[in-house]
C-alpha positions, 0 to 999 in steps of 0.5 A: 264649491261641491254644492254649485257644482254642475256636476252636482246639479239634478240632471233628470227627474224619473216618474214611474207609476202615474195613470192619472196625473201628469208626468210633467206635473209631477216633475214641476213639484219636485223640480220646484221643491229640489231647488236650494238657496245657498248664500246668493245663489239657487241650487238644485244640488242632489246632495241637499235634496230634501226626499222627505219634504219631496215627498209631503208637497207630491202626496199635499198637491196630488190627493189622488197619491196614496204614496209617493217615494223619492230616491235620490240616485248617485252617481249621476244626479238624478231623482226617482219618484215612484207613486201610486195612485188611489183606487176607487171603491165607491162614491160618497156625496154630500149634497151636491158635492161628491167624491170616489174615496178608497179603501183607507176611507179617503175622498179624493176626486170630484165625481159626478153623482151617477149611478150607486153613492152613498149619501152622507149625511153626518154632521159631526165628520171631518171637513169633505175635502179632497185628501181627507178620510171620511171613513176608517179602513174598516167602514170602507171595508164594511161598506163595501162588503153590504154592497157586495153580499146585497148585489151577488149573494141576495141579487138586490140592488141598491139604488143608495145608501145613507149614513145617518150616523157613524153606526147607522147606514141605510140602505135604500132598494130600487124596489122603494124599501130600505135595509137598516145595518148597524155599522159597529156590529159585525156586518156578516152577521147581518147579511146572513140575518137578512138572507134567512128573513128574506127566504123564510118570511118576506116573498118575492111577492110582498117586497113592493108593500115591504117599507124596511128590514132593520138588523141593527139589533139582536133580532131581526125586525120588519114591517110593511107599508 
């Protein structure tokens, strides 16, 4: 039979674009779901290989996958995996438990809580697993750039941010005052917002009695401790 043939048999799996995750990991994910049963024997055929089903056991097994594509190559029976790995932008905690998510809001490996995270503290959110998206692409975005303007535009630095809500996020200085965004409202405006308060209204001077700047309505509001 063409099926039980050697010749047919998968004779090399290639891995291109792991950083992080094992070449032989991966290798053993496909090699075990290549294999086939074909009346009593096992097969690992390239011509019943299931790319697909390859592929969703690679990205299920390996969070850190944001993509995987397997090709089957003829000739010669080989399997070529390329993946790419996630890149981290920031960490996301609840209680003890945190993770580096990407840019598609994905939490995808454990992390220690050191340094810059935002906690989350939402209640209504899906399961804080590994693989599962805790933000849209757009509040990963959003979150990113809060960090960023605050950081090299305003030259303040953030010790933490909180998400109290879906719309909600605080922003918690070094200096002990907070920033209130509003994260369903266009997030440009409110640095801007922020930058002018700062400059005309709330010197240097003031910010250690200053208890919070809140931009998540039309006008700016401030008070002091």
């Amino acid at each position: 039979m063409l099926f039980l043939s050697r010749f047919s048999q998968i004779q090399k799996i290639e891995i291109a674009g792991n950083k992080t995750i094992d070449t032989l990991e991966l290798q053993n994910i496909v090699q075990k779901e290549s294999m086939q049963k074909i009346l009593t024997f096992q097969s690992s055929t390239i011509l019943l290989v299931d790319t697909k089903k390859i592929q969703t056991a690679l990205l299920n097994h390996f969070p850190v996958l944001e993509s995987a594509e397997v090709i089957r190559k003829l000739p010669k029976p080989i399997i070529s995996v390329i993946v790419k790995e996630r890149k981290a932008l920031s960490a996301v905690c609840r209680g003890d438990i945190c993770f580096a998510f990407d840019g598609n809001g994905v939490i995808f490996e454990h992390i220690l809580p050191t340094g810059f995270f935002i906690r989350d503290e939402r209640t209504s959110v899906p399961e804080f697993l590994a693989g599962a998206q805790v933000f849209s692409p757009e509040e990963a975005a959003d979150i990113t750039s809060i960090k960023q303007k605050l950081s090299e535009d305003l030259k303040l630095e953030a010790k933490e941010f909180i998400l109290q809500d879906n719309k909600r996020l605080n922003a918690l200085m070094q200096e002990g005052w907070s920033i209130f965004f509003n994260l369903k409202e266009k997030v440009s405006w409110q640095t801007t917002e922020l930058a002018l308060v700062l400059n005309e209204k709330i010197p240097q001077e003031k910010r250690k009695t200053l208890d919070y700047v809140d931009l998540r309505f039309t006008r700016v509001y401030f008070k002091y401790r």
